[in-house]
N, C-alpha and C positions, 0 to 999 in steps of 0.2 A: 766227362761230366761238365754241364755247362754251369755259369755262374748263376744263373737262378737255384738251382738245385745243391752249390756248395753253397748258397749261402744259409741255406734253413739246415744242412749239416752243422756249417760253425755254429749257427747259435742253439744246436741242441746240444752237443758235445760240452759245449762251455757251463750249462746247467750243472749244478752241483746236486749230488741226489745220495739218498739215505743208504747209509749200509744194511742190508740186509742182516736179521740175529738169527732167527729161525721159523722153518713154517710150519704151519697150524694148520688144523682146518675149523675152517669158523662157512659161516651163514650170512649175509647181508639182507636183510630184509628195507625193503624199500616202502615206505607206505602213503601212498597218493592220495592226492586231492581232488583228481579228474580222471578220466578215463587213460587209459595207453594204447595210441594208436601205431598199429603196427604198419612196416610195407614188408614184413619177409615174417615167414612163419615161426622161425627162432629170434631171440633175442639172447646174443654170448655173453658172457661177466668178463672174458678174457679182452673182445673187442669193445667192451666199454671202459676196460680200463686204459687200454692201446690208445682209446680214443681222450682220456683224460690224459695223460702223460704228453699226447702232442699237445694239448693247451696250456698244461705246465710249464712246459718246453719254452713254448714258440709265444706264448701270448696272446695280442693282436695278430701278429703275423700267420695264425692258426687260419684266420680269413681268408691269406692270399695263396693258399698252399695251392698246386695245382689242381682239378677235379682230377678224379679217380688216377690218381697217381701214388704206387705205391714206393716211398721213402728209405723206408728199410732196410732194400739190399744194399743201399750207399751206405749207409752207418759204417762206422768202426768198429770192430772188434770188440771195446773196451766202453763203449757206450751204454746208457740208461739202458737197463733191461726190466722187461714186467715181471713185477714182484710177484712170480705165481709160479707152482714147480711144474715141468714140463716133463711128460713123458714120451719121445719117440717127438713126431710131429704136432701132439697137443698140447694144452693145458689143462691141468686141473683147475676147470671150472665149468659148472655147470650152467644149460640157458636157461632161459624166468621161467619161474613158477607160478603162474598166476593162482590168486585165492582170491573169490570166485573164478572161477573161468567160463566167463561168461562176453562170447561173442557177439558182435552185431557191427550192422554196417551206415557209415552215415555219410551224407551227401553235401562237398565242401567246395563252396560260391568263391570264382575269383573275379572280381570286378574292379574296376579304375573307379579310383576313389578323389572326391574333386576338391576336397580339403586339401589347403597348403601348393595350391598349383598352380598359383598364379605367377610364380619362379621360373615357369617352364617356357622356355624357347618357343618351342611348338603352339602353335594358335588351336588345329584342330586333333585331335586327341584320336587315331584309330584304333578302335576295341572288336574289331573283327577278325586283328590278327597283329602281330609282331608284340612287342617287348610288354604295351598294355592292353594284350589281348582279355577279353572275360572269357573263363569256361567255367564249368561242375565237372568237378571226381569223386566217383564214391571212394572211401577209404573203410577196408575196416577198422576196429576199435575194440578193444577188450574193458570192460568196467568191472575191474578189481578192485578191493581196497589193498593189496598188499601185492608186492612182488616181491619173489626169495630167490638167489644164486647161493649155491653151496660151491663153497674154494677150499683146496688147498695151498696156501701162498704165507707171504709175511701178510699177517691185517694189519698191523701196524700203515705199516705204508701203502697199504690201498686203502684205508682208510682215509691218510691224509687225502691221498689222490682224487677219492672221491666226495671226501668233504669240503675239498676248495674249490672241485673246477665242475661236479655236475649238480644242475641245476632244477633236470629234467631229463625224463628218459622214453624212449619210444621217436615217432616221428612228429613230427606239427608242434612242438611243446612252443614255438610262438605263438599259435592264435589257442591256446589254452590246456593240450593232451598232455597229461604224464607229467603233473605238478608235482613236486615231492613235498609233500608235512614234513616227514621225518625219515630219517636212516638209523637200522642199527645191526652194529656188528654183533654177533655173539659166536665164541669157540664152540666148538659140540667135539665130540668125543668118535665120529666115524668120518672117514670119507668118503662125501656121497657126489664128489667132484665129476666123478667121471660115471661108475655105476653104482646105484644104489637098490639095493634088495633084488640084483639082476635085470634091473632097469636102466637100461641107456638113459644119462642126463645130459648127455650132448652129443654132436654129431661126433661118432666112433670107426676109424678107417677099419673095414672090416680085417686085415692083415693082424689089429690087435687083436684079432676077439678068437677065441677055440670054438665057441657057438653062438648063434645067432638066430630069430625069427624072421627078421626082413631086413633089405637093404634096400639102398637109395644112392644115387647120385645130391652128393651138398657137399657143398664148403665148410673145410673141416676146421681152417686156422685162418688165421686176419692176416689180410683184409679181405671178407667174407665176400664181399663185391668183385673181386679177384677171379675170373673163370682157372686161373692157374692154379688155386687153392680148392677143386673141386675134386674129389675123388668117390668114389663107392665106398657109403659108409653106413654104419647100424644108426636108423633116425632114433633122437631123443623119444621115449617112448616104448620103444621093441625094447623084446627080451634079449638079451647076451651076455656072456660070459667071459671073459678077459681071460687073454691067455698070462700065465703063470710066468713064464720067463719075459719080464719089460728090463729096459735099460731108461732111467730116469735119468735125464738129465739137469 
């Protein structure tokens, strides 16, 4: 292990973190102020909490993390774990629910901006190509006013998690997608984490399931970006059945 890599270990280990009481199952509804721009056609409550706890963690230092490196299997043992109950290789939680679900796709300008650049070493500025290139990408976008995960976990503590470290959710939330108004948790009375009225609410390795409608290749546990973490699964959506004997861990 090199020292870049134990160092973001010491300083998450050293975080002091809540004890777990017991898990519930509760809802989180998320309620927006702009659209949520997607780049993957799920959006997880497990890898958005994964992704809250490293900025808890780490802080600032969350910036300097390596790209697509995943952390994890260096942990300890005994380390911060997500507050969500796991069965087999998943979590109990399910991906967004958009309310509307209402798709569209919009067209996003990147250009060299000449405010503030008189700092710059360089005299002449190339936008044809390298670091201040301009292009367009279209992106889709879903214009919701609400998004729901249903979890079985502690809320308690994903609560705090997600009311101190997320700000915004989906992709682009800097030039304005997936503002949040408000959050709220509320218990309910079923768990609709994994399947709910015989409906896949997240990607499901078909090995859990006794029956199924259709399967797919997706990534079933975080980090979703991971081709490691991809297996043949029931897509959120299709109809299946969980098989009867699970071991929860």
């Amino acid at each position: 292990m090199n020292k870049e890599i134990q160092y973001f270990i010491d300083k998450m280990v050293q975080v002091p973190w809540d004890k777990w009481k017991y898990f519930k199952n509760f809802k989180v509804v998320f309620k927006l102020g702009s659209p949520i721009c997607m780049t993957s056609p799920f959006l997880n409550f497990d890898a958005l909490i994964s992704h809250a706890m490293l900025l808890d963690s780490l802080g600032e230092d969350f910036f300097i993390l390596p790209r697509k490196f995943n952390i994890s299997p260096f942990l300890p043992e005994k380390s911060r774990k997500i507050p969500i109950l796991k069965t087999g290789e998943i979590y109990h939680a399910s991906v967004a629910q958009f309310f509307p679900n209402n798709l569209h796709v919009e067209t996003i300008y990147k250009r060299f901006e000449e405010r503030w650049s008189e700092k710059l070493k360089a005299k002449k500025i190339r936008i044809g190509s390298g670091h201040y290139r301009s292009y367009m990408m279209k992106e889709p976008y879903i214009s919701c006013r609400e998004v729901i995960f249903y979890v079985r976990g502690e809320m308690n503590c994903c609560k705090k998690l997600i009311i101190k470290n997320v700000y915004g959710i989906g992709n682009d939330f800097r030039i304005g997608f997936g503002s949040i108004r408000d959050i709220v948790f509320e218990e309910i009375p079923e768990d609709w984490s994994i399947v709910a009225n015989e409906i896949a609410m997240r990607p499901i390795p078909i090995s859990m399931c006794s029956e199924y409608d259709d399967a797919a290749y997706l990534p079933y546990r975080s980090p979703y970006w991971d081709p490691k973490n991809v297996g043949l699964c029931v897509p959120p959506g299709a109809k299946c059945k969980l098989k009867e004997a699970r071991d929860e861990i």
